[in-house]
C-alpha positions in Angstrom: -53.6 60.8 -127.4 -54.6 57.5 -128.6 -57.9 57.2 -127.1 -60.8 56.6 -128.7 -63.5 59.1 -129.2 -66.2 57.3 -127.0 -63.5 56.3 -124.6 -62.5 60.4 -124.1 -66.5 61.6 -124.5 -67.3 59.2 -121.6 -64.2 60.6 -119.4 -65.3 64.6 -119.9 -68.6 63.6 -119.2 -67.5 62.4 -116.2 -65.5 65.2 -115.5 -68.0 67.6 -116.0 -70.7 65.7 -113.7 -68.0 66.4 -111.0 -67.2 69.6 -111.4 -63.6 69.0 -112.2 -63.9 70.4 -116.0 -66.4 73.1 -117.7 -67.6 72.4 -121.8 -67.5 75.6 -123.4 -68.6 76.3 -126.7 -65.9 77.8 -129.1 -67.3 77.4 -132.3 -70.9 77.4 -133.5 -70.8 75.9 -136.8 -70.2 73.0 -136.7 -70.2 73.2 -133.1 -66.7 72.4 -131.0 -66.1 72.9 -127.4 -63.6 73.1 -125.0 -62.8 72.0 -121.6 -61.2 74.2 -119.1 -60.7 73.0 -115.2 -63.3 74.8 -112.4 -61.8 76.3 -109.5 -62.4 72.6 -107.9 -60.7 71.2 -111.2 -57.6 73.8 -109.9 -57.4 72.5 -106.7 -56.4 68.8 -107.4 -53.3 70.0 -108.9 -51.7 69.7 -106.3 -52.8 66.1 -105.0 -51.8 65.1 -108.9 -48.4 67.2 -108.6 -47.9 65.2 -105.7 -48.3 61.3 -107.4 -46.0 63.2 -110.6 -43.3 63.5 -108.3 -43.9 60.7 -106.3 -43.9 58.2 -109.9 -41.0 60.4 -111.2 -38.7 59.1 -108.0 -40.3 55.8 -107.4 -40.7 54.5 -110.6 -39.0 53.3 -113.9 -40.7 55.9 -116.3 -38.9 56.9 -119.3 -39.5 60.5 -118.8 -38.0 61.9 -114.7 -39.1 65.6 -113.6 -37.3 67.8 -111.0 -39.3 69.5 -108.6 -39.4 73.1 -110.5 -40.7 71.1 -113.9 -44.1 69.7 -112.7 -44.2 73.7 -110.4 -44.2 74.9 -114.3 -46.9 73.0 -115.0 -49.8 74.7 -112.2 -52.4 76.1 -114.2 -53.1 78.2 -111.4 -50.0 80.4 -112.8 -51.2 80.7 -116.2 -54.4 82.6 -115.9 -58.2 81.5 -114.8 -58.6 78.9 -117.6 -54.7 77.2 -117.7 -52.3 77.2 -119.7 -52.6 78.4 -123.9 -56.0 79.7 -122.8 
């Protein structure tokens, strides 16, 4: 949240190039899309679950996770395109 709109265009382009995210149309008119992770997108979870945890018990973040909180979180447990998909 609180990105701009060229800021976030440029980033899921840059996603996308890599392989990380897919753009999938959900609406025609006007047209909207959506962004769900590859199987490559999948596998950095847990390189990213990793720095979580590491910043949740190294760091002074206002927000600290247990172990089983960011585990909730693998969108490798909530079906082939994440979670609320």
């Amino acid at each position: 949240e609180r990105i701009t709109t060229n800021i976030l265009t440029d980033r899921l382009r840059r996603l996308e190039a890599a392989g990380i995210v897919e753009r999938r149309a959900y609406q025609d008119a006007p047209p909207r899309y959506d962004y769900v992770l590859t199987p490559k997108g999948l596998d950095l979870f847990d390189v990213l679950a990793a720095v979580i945890r590491w910043g949740s018990d190294h760091t002074e973040c206002s927000v600290k996770l247990a172990p089983e909180d960011v585990d909730r979180m693998d969108p490798r447990d909530q079906g082939s395109d994440g979670p609320g998909r």
